[in-house]
DRENGU-801768 format. One line per 2 residues: number of its first residue (from 0); their letters; for each residue x, y, z of C-alpha. Coordinates in steps of 0.25 Angstrom, whole numbers, plus 5000, padded with zeros to 4 digits. Layout:
BEGIN
NUM) a) X/Y/Z  ...;
***
This chain:
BEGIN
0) xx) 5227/5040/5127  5236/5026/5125;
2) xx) 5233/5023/5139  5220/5025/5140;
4) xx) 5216/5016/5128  5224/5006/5135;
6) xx) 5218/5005/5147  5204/5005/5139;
8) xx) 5209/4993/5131  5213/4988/5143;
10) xx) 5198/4988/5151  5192/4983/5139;
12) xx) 5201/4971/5140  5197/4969/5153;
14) xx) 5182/4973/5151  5182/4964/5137;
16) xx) 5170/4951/5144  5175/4936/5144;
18) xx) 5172/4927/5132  5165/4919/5140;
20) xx) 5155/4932/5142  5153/4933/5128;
22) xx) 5142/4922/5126  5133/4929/5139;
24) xx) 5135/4942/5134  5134/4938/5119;
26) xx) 5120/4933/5126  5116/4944/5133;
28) xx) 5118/4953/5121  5110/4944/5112;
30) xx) 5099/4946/5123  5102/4962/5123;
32) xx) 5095/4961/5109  5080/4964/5105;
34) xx) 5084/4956/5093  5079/4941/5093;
36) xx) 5091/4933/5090  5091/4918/5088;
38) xx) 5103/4908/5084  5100/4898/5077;
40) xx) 5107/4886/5068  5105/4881/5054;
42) xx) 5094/4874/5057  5085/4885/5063;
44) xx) 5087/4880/5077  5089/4891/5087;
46) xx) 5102/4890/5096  5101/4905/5104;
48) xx) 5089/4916/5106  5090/4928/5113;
50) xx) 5081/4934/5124  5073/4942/5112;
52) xx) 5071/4931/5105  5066/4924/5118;
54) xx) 5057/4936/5121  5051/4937/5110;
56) xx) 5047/4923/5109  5041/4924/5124;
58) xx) 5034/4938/5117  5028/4930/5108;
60) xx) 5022/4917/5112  5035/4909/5115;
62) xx) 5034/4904/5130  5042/4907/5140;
64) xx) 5057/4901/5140  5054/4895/5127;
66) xx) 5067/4887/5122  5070/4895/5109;
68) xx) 5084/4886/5107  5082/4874/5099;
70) xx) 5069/4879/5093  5070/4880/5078;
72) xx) 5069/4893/5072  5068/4888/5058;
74) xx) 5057/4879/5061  5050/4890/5067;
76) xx) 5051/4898/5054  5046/4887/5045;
78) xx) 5033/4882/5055  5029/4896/5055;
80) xx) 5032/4897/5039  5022/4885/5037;
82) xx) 5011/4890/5043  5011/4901/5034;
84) xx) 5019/4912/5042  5024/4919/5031;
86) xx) 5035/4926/5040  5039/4913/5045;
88) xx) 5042/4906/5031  5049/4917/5028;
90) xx) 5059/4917/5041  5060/4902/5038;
92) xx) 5065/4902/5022  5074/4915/5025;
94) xx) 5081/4909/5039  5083/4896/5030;
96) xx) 5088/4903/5018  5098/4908/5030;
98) xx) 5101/4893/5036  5105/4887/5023;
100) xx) 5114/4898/5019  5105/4904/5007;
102) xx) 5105/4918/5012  5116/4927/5022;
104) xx) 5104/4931/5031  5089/4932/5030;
106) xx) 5078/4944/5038  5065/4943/5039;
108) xx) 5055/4956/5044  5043/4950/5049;
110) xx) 5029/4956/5058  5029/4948/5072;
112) xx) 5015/4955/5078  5013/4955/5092;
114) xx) 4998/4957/5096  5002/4970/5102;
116) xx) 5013/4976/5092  5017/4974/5077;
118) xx) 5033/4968/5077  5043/4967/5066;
120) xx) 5055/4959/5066  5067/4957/5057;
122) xx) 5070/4942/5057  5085/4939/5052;
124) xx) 5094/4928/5051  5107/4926/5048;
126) xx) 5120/4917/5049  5129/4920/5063;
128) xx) 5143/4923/5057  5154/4912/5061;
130) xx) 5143/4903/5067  5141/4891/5058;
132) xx) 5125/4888/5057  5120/4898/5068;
134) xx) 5110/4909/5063  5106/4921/5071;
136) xx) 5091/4925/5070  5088/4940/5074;
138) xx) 5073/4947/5074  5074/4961/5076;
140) xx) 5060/4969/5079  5058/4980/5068;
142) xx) 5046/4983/5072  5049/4998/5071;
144) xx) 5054/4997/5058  5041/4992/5052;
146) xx) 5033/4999/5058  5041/5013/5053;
148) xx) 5040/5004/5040  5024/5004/5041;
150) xx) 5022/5017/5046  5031/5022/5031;
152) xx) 5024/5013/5022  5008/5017/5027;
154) xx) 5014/5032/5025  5020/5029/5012;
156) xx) 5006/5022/5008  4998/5034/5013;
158) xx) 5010/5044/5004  5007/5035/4993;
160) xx) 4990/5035/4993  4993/5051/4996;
162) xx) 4999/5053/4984  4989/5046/4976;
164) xx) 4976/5053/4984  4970/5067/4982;
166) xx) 4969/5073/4995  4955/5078/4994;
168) xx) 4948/5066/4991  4957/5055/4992;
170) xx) 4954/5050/4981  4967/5045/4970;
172) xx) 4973/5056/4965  4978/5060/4951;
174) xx) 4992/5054/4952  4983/5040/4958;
176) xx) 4973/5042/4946  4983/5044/4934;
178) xx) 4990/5032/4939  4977/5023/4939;
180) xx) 4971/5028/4927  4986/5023/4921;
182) xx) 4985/5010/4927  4970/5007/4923;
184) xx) 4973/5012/4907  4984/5001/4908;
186) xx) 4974/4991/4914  4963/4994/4906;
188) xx) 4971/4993/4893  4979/4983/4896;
190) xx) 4968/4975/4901  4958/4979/4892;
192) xx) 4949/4984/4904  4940/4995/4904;
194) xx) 4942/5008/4910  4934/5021/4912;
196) xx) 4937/5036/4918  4926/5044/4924;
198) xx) 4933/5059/4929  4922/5068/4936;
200) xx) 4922/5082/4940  4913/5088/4951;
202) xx) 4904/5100/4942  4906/5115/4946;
204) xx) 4917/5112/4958  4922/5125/4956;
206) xx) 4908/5130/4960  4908/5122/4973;
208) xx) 4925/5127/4976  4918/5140/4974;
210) xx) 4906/5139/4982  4908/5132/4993;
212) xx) 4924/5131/4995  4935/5122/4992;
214) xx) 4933/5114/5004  4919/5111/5000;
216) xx) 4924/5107/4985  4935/5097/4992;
218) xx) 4923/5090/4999  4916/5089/4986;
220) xx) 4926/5081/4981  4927/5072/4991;
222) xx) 4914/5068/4991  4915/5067/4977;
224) xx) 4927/5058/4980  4919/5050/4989;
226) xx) 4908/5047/4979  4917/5043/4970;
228) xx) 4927/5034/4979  4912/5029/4984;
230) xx) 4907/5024/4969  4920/5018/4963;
232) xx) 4924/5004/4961  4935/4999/4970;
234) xx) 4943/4998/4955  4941/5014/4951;
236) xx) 4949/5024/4956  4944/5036/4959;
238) xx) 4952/5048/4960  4952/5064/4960;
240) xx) 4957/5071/4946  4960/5083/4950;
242) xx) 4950/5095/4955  4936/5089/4955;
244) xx) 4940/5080/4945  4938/5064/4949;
246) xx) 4944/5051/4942  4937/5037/4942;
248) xx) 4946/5028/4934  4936/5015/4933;
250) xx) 4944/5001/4928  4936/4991/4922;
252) xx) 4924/5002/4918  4920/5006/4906;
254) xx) 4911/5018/4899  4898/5014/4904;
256) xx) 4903/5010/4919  4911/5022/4922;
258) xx) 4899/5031/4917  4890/5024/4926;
260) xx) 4900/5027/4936  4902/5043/4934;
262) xx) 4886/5042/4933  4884/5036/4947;
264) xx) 4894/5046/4954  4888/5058/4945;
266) xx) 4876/5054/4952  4880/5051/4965;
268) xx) 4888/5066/4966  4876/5072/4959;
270) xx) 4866/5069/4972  4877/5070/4982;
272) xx) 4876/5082/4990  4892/5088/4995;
274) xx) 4894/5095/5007  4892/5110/5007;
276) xx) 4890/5109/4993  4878/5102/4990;
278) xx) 4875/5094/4975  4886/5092/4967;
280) xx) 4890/5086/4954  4900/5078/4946;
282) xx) 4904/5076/4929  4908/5064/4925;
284) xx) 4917/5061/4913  4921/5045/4908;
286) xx) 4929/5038/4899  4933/5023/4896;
288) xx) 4946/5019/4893  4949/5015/4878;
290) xx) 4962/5008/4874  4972/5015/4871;
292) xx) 4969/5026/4878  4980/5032/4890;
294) xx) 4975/5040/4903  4975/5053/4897;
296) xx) 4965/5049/4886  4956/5043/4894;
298) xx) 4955/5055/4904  4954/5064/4894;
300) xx) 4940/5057/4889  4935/5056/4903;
302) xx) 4939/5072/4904  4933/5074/4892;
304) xx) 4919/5067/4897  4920/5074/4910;
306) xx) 4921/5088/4902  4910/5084/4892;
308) xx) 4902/5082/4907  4904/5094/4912;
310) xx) 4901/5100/4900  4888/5094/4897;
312) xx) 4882/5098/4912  4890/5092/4922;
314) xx) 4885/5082/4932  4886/5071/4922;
316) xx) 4894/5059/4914  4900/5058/4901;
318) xx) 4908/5050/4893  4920/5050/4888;
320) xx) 4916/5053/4873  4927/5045/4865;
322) xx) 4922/5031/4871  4930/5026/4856;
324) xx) 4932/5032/4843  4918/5031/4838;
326) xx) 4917/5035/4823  4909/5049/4825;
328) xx) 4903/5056/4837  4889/5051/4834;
330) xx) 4894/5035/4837  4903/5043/4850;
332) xx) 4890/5049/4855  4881/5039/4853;
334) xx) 4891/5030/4861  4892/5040/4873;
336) xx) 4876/5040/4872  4875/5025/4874;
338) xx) 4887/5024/4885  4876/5036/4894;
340) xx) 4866/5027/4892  4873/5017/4897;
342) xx) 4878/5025/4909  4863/5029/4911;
344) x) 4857/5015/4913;
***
């Protein structure tokens, strides 16, 4: 055993290349890298490239046998920085943040498109150790990288919608509908802005379930959620409640707005025929927010107006009664009165 590492320490004496080998094969290993490497000094001036370097340059527009030694790197940085490369302004403070000392080492990702192919690339620079005002400039592809980085963040942003949208009609959800109403109380009361609620219910669902099948209810309530999505401001949101239950949560609309609304959609399902099922109907409860009032509150009266629909017919719109405590039923009525004439004309 003795001997046998003292014959291997022996060959790898004799292996063991000249100093004088070392600068070839120092230069040959530098060549051996896909990594662009540049050395430059402190004034960005460029003493050394490596054949990636070089290639890529020819890659990309740089002619053929182009001198990259003596070019200045820095200055580069800075021409393309003043004619507003954002990419290039940034290279240019961070590789001068590493020139006067102010930071250990500076990196930089940043997109270098081909016409045929998206490219990333990690720019970094950094002082050489034991080597007094030389700097070593590396950009190392991570094309693979960003594009595993893309490929999560679109899935993450199709988990995220998911998670706010009912399956069936793709429309917001509950969890999406509880968080907006939330958001729009705190608005509107912060703001003083009005805010109106119209929840609607599709008349004698069951029956169609019943009749025709579930699969023909569930295109029912598409449609429905078509029309909807269809007559809405781009402000609104629109969502399904649960069931055949709908939520239009309308910013900026008050009483009179939002029942002119629920009428023009009343009137719209009314005279739409559905698949399989033929003439369909809809009830239409509103309410407007008052101050004070939190999301629970202000479902309950549109709730209430939606069963005070159903009850008095169907196909139809009421209003929330209590619009403000009004001293007696008779100033309540007479006010509901005026704000469905109002919705009439």
């Amino acid at each position: 055993m003795k001997r046998d590492l003292q014959v291997s320490h022996h060959q790898s004496r004799t292996d063991k290349p000249a100093a004088s080998d070392f600068p070839g094969l120092l230069q040959a290993a530098m060549d051996s890298l896909d990594s662009q490497i540049a050395l430059i000094d402190g004034a960005g001036v460029i003493h050394y490239v490596n054949k990636s370097w070089c290639d890529f340059g020819n890659e990309n527009g740089m002619p053929s046998g182009y001198t990259w030694i003596g070019s200045n790197y820095l200055a580069v940085c800075r021409a393309a920085g003043n004619r507003g490369d954002c990419d290039g302004r940034q290279v240019y403070a961070g590789i001068k943040s590493v020139l006067e000392s102010d930071a250990p080492c500076f990196q930089y990702e940043y997109p270098c498109h081909s016409p045929n192919e998206q490219r990333w690339f990690m720019m970094r620079i950094a002082p050489v150790l034991e080597a007094e005002n030389r700097y070593i400039i590396s950009h190392n592809v991570i094309t693979g990288r960003k594009l595993a980085e893309q490929r999560i963040e679109r899935l993450n942003e199709k988990l995220s919608l998911l998670a706010v949208t009912d399956k069936l009609t793709g429309l917001a959800n509950r969890m999406k509908l509880d968080d907006a109403l939330e958001s729009e109380i705190t608005r509107a009361h912060r703001y003083r802005k009005k805010l109106s609620l119209v929840l609607l219910d599709v008349d004698h669902f069951k029956e169609v379930n019943d009749k025709f099948g579930h699969s023909a209810g569930d295109a029912v309530l598409v449609r429905i959620a078509e029309i909807l999505r269809a007559n809405v401001r781009a402000t609104d949101v629109v969502g399904r409640w649960g069931g055949e239950e709908f939520l239009l949560i309308l910013p900026e609309c008050d009483v009179v707005a939002a029942s002119r609304m629920a009428e023009k959609l009343r009137l719209i399902v009314e005279r739409h025929s559905f698949v399989f099922v033929g003439k369909r109907t809809c009830s239409f409860g509103v309410a407007t927010y008052q101050s004070g009032q939190d999301c629970t509150a202000l479902l309950c009266l549109a709730d209430s107006a939606l069963y005070r629909a159903k009850n008095s017919g169907r196909n139809r719109v009421e209003i929330a009664a209590d619009i403000k405590p009004y001293a007696n039923t008779s100033d309540r009525t007479n006010k509901l009165a005026s704000l469905n004439q109002a919705v009439k004309q």
